[in-house]
KEMARMAR-172870 format. One record per residue (C-alpha): residue number from 1; y, z, x. Coordinates in Angstrom, 3 decimals, decimal comma, m for minus. Example, Ala and Ser with C-alpha at 12.3 -4.5 7.8 and 13.67 -1.06 7.14 Angstrom:
2
pos v w u
1 m4,500 7,800 12,300
2 m1,060 7,140 13,670
REM end
This chain:
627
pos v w u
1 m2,811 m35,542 39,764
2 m3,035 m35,563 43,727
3 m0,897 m38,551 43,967
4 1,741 m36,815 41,259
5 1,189 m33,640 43,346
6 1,744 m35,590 46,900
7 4,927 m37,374 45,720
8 6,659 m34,974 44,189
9 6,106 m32,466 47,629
10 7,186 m35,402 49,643
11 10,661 m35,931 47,258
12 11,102 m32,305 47,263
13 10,716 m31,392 51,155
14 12,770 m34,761 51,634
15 15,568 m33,359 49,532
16 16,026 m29,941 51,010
17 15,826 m30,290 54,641
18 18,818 m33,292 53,891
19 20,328 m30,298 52,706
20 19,180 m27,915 55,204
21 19,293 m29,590 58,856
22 23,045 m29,920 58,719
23 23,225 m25,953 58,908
24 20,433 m26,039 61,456
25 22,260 m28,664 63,718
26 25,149 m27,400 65,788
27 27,808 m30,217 64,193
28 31,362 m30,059 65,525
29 32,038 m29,911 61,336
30 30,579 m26,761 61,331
31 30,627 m24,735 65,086
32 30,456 m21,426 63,925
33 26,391 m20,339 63,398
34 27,134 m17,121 61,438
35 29,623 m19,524 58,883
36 26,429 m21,969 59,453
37 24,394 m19,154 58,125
38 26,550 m18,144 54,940
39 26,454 m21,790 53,911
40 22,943 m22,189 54,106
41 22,675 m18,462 52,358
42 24,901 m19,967 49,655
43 22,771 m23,148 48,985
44 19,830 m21,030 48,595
45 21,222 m19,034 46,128
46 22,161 m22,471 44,216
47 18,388 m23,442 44,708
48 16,804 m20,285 43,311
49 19,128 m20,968 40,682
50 17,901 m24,214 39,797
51 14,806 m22,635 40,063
52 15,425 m20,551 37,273
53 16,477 m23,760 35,371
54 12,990 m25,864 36,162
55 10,892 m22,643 35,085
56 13,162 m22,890 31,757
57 12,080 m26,752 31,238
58 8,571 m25,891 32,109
59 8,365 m23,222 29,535
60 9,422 m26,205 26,969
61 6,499 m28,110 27,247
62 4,461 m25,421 26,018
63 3,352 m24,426 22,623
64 5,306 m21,538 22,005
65 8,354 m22,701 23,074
66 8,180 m25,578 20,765
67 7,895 m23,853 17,543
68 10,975 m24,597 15,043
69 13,386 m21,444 15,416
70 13,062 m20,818 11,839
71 8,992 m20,168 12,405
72 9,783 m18,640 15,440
73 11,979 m15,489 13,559
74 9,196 m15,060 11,125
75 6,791 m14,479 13,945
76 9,138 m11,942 15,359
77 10,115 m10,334 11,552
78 6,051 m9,773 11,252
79 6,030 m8,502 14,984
80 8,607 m6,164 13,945
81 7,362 m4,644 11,070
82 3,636 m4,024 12,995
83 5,426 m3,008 16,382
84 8,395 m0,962 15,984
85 10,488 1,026 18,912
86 9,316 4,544 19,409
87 11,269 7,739 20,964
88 8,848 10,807 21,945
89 10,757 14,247 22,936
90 9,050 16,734 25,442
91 9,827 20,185 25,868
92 9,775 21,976 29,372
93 10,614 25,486 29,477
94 12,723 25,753 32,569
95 13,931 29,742 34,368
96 17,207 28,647 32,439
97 15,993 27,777 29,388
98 14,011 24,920 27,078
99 14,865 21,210 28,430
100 13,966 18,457 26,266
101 13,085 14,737 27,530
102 13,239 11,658 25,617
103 11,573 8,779 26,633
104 12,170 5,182 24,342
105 9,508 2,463 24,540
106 11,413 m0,990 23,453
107 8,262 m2,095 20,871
108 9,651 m5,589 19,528
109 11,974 m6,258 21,213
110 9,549 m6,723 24,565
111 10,098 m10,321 23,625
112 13,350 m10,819 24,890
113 11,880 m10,688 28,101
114 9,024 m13,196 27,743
115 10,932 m16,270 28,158
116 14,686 m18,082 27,584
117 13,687 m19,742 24,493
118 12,494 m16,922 22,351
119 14,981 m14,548 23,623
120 17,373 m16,996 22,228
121 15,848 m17,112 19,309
122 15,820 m13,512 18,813
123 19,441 m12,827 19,549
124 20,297 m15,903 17,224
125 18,739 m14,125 14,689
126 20,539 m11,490 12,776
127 18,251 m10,082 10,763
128 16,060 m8,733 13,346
129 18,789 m6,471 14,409
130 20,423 m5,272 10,860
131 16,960 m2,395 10,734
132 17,754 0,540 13,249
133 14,828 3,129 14,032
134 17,717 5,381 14,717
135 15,657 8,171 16,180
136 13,147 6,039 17,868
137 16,408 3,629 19,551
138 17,957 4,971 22,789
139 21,581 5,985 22,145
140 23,094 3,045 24,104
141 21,222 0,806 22,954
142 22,651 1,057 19,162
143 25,784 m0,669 19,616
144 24,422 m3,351 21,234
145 22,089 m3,795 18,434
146 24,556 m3,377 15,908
147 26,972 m6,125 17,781
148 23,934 m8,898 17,288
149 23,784 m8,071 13,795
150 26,901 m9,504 12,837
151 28,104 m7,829 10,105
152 24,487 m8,187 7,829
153 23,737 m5,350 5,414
154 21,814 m2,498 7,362
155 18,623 m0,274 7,064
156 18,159 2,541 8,619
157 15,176 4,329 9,103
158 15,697 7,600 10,484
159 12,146 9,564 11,524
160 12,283 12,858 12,806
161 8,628 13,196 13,957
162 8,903 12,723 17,509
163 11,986 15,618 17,778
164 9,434 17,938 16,302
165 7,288 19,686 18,949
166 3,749 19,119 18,529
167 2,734 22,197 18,058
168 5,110 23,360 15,474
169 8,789 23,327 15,502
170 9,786 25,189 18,241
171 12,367 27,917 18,409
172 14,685 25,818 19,854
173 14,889 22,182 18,429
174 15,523 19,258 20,543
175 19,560 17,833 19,735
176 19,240 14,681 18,077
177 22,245 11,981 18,819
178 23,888 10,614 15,945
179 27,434 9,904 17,250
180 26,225 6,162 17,414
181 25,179 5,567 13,723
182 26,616 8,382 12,072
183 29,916 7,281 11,682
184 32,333 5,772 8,640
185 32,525 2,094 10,115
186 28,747 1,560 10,304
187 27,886 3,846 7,086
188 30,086 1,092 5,234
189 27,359 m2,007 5,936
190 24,470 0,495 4,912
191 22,072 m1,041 2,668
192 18,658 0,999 3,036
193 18,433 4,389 3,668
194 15,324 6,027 4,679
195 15,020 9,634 6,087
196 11,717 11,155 6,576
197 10,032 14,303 8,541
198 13,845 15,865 9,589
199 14,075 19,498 9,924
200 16,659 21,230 7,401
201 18,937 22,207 10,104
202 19,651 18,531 11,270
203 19,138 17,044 7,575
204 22,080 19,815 6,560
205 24,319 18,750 8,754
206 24,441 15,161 8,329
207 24,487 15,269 4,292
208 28,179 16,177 4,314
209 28,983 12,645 6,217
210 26,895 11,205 3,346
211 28,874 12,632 1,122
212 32,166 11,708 1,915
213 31,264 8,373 3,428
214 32,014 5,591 0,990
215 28,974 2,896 1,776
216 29,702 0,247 m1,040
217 26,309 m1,639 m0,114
218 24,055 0,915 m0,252
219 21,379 m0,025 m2,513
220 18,035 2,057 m1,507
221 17,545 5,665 m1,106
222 14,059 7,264 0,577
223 14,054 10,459 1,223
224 11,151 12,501 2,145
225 11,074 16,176 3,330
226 10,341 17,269 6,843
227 5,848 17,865 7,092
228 6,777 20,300 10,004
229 6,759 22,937 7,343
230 3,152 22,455 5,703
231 0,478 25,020 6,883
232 m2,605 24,185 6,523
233 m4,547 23,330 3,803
234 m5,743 26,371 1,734
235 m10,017 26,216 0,040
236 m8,276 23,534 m2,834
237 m6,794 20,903 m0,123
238 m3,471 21,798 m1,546
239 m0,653 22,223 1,717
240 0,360 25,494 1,563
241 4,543 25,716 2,395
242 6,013 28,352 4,891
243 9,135 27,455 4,229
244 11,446 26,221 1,115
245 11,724 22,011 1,336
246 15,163 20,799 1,860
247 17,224 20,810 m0,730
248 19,644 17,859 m1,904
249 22,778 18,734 m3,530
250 23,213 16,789 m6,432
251 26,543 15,394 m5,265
252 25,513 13,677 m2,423
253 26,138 9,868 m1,813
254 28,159 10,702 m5,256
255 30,771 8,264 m4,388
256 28,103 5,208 m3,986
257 25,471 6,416 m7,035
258 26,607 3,816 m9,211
259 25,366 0,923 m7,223
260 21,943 2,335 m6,411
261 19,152 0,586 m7,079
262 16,040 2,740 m5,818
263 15,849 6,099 m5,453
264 12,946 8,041 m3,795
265 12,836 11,913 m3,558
266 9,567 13,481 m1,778
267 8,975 16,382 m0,929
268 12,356 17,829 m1,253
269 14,436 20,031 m3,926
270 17,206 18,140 m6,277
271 19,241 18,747 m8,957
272 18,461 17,304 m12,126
273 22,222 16,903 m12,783
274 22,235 14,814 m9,671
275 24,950 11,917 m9,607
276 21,909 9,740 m7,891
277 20,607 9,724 m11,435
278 23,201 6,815 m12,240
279 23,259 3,696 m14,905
280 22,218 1,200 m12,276
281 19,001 2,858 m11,025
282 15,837 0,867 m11,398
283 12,949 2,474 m9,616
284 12,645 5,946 m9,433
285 10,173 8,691 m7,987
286 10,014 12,164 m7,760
287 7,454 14,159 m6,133
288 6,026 17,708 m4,648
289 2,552 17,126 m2,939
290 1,966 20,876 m1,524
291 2,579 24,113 m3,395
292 5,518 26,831 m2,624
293 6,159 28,266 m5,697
294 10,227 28,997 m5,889
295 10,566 25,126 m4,943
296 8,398 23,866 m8,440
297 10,275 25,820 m10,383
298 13,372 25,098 m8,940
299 12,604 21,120 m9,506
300 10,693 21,543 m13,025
301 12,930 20,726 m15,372
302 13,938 21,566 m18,967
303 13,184 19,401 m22,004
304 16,542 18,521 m22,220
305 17,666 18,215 m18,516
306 14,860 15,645 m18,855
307 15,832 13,451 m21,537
308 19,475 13,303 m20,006
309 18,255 12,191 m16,906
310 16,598 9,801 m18,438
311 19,010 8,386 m20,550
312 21,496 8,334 m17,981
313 19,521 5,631 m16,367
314 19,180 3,158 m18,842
315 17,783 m0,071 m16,776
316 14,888 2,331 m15,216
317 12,211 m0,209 m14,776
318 9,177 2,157 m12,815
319 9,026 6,062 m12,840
320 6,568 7,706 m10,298
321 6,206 11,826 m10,999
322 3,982 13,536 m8,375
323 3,563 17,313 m10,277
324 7,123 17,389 m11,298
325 6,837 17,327 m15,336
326 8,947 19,049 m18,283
327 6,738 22,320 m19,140
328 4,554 21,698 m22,550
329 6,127 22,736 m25,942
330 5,321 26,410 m26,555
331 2,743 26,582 m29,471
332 4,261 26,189 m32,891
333 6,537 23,192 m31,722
334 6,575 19,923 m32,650
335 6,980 17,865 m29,426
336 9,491 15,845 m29,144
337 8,748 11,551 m27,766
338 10,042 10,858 m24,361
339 11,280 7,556 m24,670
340 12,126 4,775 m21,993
341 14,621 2,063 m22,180
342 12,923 m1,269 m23,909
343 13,134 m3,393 m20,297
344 10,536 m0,275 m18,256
345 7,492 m1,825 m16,740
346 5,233 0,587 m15,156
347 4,677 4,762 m15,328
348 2,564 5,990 m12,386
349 1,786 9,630 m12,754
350 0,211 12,254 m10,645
351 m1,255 15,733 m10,859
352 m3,066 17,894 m8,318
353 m2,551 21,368 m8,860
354 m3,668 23,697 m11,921
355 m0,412 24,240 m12,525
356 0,462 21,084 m12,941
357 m2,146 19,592 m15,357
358 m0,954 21,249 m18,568
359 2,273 19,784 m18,674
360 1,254 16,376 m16,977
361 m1,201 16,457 m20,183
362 1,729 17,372 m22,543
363 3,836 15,346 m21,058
364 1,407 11,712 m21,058
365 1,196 12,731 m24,677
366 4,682 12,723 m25,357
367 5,572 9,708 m23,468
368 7,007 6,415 m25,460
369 6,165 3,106 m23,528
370 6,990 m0,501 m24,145
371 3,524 m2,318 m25,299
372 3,602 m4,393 m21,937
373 4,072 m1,487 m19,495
374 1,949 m0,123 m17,185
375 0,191 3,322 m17,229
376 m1,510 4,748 m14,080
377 m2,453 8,359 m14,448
378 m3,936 10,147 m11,396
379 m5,597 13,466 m11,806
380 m6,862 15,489 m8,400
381 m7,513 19,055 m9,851
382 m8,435 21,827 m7,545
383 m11,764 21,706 m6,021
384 m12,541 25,353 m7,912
385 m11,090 23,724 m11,418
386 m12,822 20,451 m11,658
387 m14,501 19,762 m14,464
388 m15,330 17,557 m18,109
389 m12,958 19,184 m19,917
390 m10,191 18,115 m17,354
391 m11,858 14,393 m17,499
392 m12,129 13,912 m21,304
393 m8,093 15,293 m21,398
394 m6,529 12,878 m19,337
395 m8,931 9,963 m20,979
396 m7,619 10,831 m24,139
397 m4,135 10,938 m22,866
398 m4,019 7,934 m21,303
399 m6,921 5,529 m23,187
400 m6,222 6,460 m27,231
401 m2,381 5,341 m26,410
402 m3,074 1,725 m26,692
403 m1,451 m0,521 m29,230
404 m3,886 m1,509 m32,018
405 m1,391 m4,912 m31,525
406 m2,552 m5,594 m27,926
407 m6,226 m4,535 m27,813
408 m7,882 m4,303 m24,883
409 m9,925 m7,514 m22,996
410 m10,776 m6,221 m19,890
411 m12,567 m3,216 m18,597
412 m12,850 m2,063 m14,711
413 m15,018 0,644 m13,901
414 m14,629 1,215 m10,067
415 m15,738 4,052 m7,770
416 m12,668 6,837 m8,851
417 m10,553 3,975 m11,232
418 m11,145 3,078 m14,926
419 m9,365 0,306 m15,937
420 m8,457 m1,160 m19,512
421 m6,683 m4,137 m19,275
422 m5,076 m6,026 m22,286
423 m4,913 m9,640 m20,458
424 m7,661 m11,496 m19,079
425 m7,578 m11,770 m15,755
426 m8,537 m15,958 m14,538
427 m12,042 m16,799 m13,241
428 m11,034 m16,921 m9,620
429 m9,486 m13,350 m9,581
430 m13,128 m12,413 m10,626
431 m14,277 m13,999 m7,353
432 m11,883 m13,474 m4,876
433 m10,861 m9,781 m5,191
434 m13,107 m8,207 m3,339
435 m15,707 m4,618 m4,992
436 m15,845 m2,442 m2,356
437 m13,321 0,214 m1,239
438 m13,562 m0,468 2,687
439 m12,708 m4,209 1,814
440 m9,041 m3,039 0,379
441 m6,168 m1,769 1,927
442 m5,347 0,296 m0,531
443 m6,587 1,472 m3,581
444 m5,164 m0,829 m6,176
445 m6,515 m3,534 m4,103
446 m10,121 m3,804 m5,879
447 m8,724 m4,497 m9,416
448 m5,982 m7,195 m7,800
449 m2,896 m5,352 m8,734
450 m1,610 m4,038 m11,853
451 m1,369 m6,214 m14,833
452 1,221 m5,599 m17,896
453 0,548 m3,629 m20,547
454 m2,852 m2,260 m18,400
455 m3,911 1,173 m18,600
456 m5,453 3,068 m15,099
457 m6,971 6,041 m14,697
458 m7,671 7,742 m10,763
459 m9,983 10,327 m10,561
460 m11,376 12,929 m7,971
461 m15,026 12,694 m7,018
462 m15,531 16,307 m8,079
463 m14,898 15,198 m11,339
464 m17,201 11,695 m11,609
465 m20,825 13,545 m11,739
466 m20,846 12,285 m15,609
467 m17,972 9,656 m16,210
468 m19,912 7,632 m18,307
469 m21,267 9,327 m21,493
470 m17,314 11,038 m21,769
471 m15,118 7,965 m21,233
472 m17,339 5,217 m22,325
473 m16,907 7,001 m26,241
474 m12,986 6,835 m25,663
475 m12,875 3,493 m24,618
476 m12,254 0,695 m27,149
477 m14,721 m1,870 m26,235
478 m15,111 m3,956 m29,888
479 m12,614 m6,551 m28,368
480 m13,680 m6,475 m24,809
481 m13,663 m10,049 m23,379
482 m15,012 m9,272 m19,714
483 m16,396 m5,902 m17,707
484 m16,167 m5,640 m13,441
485 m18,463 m2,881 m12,252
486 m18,240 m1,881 m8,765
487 m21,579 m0,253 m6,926
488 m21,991 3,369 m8,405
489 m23,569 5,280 m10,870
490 m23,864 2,579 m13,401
491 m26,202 0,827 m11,634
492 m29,131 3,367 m12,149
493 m28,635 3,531 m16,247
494 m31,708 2,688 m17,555
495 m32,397 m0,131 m20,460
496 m31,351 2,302 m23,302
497 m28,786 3,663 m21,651
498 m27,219 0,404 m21,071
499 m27,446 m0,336 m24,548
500 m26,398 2,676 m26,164
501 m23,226 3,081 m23,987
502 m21,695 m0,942 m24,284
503 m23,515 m2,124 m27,514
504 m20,435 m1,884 m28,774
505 m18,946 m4,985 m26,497
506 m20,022 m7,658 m29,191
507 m17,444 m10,158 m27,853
508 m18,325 m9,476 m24,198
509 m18,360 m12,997 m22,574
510 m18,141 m12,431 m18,932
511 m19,745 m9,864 m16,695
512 m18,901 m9,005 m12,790
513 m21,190 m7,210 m10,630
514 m22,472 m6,692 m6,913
515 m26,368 m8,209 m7,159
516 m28,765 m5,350 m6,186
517 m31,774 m3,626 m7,507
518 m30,031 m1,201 m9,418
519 m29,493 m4,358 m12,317
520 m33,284 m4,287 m13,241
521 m32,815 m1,891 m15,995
522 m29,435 m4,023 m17,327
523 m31,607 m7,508 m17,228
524 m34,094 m5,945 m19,276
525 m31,913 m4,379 m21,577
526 m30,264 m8,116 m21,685
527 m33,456 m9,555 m23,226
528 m33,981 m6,713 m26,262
529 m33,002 m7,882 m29,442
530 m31,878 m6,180 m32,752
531 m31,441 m7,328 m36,264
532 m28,451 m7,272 m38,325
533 m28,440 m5,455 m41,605
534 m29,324 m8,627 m43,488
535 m32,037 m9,630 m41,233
536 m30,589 m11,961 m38,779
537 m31,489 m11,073 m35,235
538 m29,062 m10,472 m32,348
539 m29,447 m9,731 m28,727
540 m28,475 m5,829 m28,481
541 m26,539 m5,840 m25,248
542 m23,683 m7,781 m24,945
543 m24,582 m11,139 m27,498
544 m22,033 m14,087 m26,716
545 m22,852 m13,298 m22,415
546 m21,549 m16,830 m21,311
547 m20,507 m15,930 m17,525
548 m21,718 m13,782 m15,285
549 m20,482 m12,889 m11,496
550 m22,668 m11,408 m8,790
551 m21,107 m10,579 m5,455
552 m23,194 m9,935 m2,317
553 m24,338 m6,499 m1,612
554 m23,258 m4,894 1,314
555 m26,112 m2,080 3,301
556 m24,174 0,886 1,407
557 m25,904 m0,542 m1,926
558 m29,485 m0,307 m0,176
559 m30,907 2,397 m0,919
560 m29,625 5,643 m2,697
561 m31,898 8,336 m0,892
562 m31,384 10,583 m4,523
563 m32,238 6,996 m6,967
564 m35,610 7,348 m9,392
565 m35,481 3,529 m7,926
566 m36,101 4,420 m4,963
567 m38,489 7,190 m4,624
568 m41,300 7,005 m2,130
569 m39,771 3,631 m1,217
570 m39,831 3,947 2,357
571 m40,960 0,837 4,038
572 m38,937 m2,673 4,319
573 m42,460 m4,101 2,281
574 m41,920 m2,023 m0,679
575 m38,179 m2,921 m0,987
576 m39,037 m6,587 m0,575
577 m41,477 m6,023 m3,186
578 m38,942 m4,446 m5,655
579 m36,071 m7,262 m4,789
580 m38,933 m9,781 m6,327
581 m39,476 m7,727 m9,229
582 m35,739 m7,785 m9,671
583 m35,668 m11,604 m9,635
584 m38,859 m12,129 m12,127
585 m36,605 m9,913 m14,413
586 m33,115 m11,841 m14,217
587 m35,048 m15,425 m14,446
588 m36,983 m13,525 m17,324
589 m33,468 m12,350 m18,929
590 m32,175 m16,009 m18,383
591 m34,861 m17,746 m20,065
592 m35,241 m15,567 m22,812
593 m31,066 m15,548 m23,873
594 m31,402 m19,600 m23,508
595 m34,632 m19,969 m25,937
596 m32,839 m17,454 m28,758
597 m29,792 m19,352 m28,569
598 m27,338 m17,008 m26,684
599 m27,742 m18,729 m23,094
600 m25,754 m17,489 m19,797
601 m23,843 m20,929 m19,124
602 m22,543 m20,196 m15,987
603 m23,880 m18,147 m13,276
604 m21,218 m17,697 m10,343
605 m23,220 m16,175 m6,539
606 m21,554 m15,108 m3,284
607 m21,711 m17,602 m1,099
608 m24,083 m14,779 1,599
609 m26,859 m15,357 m1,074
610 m26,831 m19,091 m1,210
611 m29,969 m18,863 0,734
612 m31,765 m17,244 m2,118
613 m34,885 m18,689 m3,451
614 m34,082 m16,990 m6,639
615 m30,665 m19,471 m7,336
616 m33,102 m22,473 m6,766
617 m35,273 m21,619 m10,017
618 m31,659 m19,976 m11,573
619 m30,195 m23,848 m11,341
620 m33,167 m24,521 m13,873
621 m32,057 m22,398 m16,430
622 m27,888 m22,217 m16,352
623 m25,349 m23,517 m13,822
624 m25,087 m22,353 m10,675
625 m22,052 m22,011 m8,506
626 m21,151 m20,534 m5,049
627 m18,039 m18,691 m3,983
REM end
């Protein structure tokens, strides 16, 4: 490296002062010292150039710069969506009057300054430029962005939290340029249309260039009402309103309804008559999530303004309803079926006011579902209303509407989710998705998605002190082929509890769970055994067990400071002592199943118990694998 180092300093210095002394010598070719000067001036300029050109080849030889331009752009797509371009206003109150300040941070797009090769990249890319933050975006930037997305569809995502003051909206409202993206031209290439957490004043004022805009690609609609309004939360944690939401008139975007695809309307008053409502719609939601009374009733809708809507969208696919239902038949009425078109897939329904639960009930009861949809049913009364009779009414609702044709083969019971299934899910979803609600991003993640024709109920905590002994009698369990239990209540039924709740689950063949000393009681009740009516004996809990699944415990599982398990149990020796009396009793409940006949033939452990002494005498008895 010295030698590289010595020879390339030697070619280098050699080089420029050939190129140098001339200026530096007083040459007849040159007798003029400041036109000496300029030319030397000159060649530096050329050199820092080239300079510029060696720290580009440089940059070559390193990773980053050698990634395929194709992997490059995803990089910066994924970048994109985690890093986005924000705009912040402040307000000063000056002696002549509020002045607002906007200052832009570039997010993304910080990359075009890292080096030549990805900032190639990025330009050469089009579809990092076709999505616009286009509050967030400083004014003169937008053309410039919309010039290197040559000609793609757009999205624009239009955010009005950062022109609302942070203490409220303030009396005067900080102006809001729109003369770069609000115009016919651009409107025309609009795709996706997203506009969240705008005041009324500005929202108002821009829906008449919607209106008479023609934007033949527009395929997406999300619109969701400005938060500014919401007060705080009243004793129930419902947002009290202190103002009417926006409203949209139900002939906006009339002239491109017919091409719309997806259509999302939070927080915000519509028409039921609304031309959005149009044949070519395919995912729909509609949705008030705090309480101001004129705007419920102004969005609840008749029976029959329902069913046209409805019909008027006949490839409707998913429906989402957030406390926005037809009010329940008066008393003396037959009620009439809501029906959805023969290709709709999933129903995902929510309630969370008193107001709202009689006619989500009425309205679950009435509905008329393809066998393979999906039903999701979420019910988060009022604090001060919670209670069985709320629980037991949306079970029946939702649980007794399954299709004798397609029983039911699975059965999740999770922290606030119950879960009938009518597919079985494969082994390795069993051990992969992970049981515990911090593990997930999201709610649905501890079941692994949504599965046709499954049915899912949500529930409040206020409402789970009993789930078991009112939903367990609802469920059909005759034909269930496997049960997932997360860590909760479950885990502390005794023996006869366990048996008198699931004896039903005579097909049951495979059983998830997290491994921790709340299972004592469910291995004994695993070795009692029964006798048919002529005699022949049978185990009483859950006879052709073939598979079972235990996932590691986290500390959350150890121990319940309220448990009859763990009373008195203070000290790490008594725990250790109860974890051994735990394994005596699932070696015990494998032993006995395999002597009567009815073994456990596979026996699946996380992979952070593989330690265990217990799996060593376990690999005696039934097969052990580690995941």
């Amino acid at each position: 490296m010295d030698k590289h180092a010595s020879a390339a300093r030697e070619m280098w210095s050699s080089a420029i002062r050939s190129r140098f002394e001339v200026y530096a010598a007083n040459a007849p070719s040159h007798p003029d010292s400041r036109h000496r000067t300029a030319l030397a001036d000159r060649e530096l300029r050329i050199l820092q150039e080239q300079l510029a050109l060696a720290r580009k080849l440089r940059n070559k030889t390193t990773g980053p710069c050698r990634l395929p331009p194709e992997s490059l752009a995803l990089v910066f797509d994924m970048l994109q969506a985690q890093w986005k371009p924000t705009g912040a206003t402040a307000l000063d109150y000056q002696s002549d009057g509020p002045q607002f300040e906007t200052t832009y941070t570039s997010g993304w797009m910080a990359i075009l300054h890292i080096c030549s090769y990805w900032r190639e990249v990025a330009l050469s890319t089009s579809a990092l430029w076709s999505r616009l933050d286009c509050l967030d975006l400083h004014p003169e930037l937008i053309p410039t962005i919309l010039i290197r997305s040559r000609g793609l569809p757009l999205t624009f995502r239009i955010d009005g939290s950062t022109t609302v003051h942070k203490f409220g909206r303030p009396c005067y409202s900080a102006p809001i340029p729109t003369s770069s993206w609000l115009y016919r031209p651009i409107l025309r290439r609009l795709a996706h249309l997203e506009i969240s957490n705008v005041p009324d004043e500005y929202l108002q004022s821009w829906l008449p260039t919607f209106r008479q805009s023609p934007m033949p690609l527009l395929r997406t609609i999300c619109i969701t009402g400005d938060t500014g309004v919401v007060e705080e939360e009243d004793d129930d944690h419902i947002a009290r309103y202190k103002a009417p939401r926006s409203v949209i008139p139900g002939d906006t975007f009339h002239r491109v309804a017919p091409q719309l695809y997806q259509l999302y309307l939070r927080e915000v008053r519509f028409s039921w008559t609304s031309s959005l409502f149009s044949r070519s719609v395919v995912e729909l939601e509609l949705g008030l999530w705090g309480e101001h009374e004129p705007d419920v009733q102004s969005c609840t809708p008749s029976e029959e303004q329902f069913q046209a809507a409805l019909s008027s969208m006949p490839a409707l696919k998913r429906l989402t309803l957030h406390a926005i239902f037809p009010p329940a038949p008066e008393d003396g009425h037959d009620p009439e079926a809501i029906r959805l078109p023969d290709c709709f897939e999933h129903l995902d329904v929510t309630c969370n006011t008193i107001h709202s639960i009689e006619s989500c009930m009425s309205f679950m009861g009435r509905i008329a579902l393809p066998q393979t949809a999906i039903r999701e049913l979420n019910v988060f009364p009022p604090i001060r209303h919670t209670g069985d009779d709320i629980l037991e009414t949306s079970a029946k609702k939702l649980f007794t509407a399954m299709d004798e044709d397609l029983p039911a083969r699975e059965l999740h019971l999770h922290e606030d989710t119950v879960a009938l299934e009518i597919g079985e899910r494969p082994l390795h979803s069993l051990l992969l998705q992970p049981l515990y609600p911090d593990d997930c991003d999201d709610w649905e993640a501890p079941l692994g998605g949504r599965h046709p024709g499954g049915h899912y109920l949500r529930l409040s905590y206020k409402i789970h002190d009993r789930p078991l002994e009112i939903l367990i009698p609802l469920l059909s369990l005759a034909t269930l082929q496997t049960i997932v239990c997360t860590p909760d209540r479950i885990y502390e039924l005794t023996a006869n509890d366990w048996t008198s709740t699931f004896g039903t689950a005579k097909t049951l063949q495979r059983l998830c769970l997290v491994y921790t000393e709340h299972l004592g009681e469910l291995f004994d009740a695993l070795c009692e055994v029964e006798q048919y009516e002529d005699g022949t004996p049978h185990f009483a809990l859950f006879p052709t067990l073939s598979t079972l699944v235990l996932h590691k415990p986290q500390d959350i599982d150890y121990p319940h400071p309220f448990s009859h398990m763990y009373k008195n149990l203070q000290f790490p020796e008594e725990r250790e002592e109860l974890r051994k009396e735990l394994a005596a009793s699932f070696l015990e409940a494998l032993q006995i199943r395999e002597m009567k006949g009815a073994p456990v033939k596979e026996l699946y452990v996380g992979k952070g118990m593989s330690g265990w002494e217990i799996w060593k005498h376990a690999e005696q008895l039934v097969t052990v694998t580690y995941f």
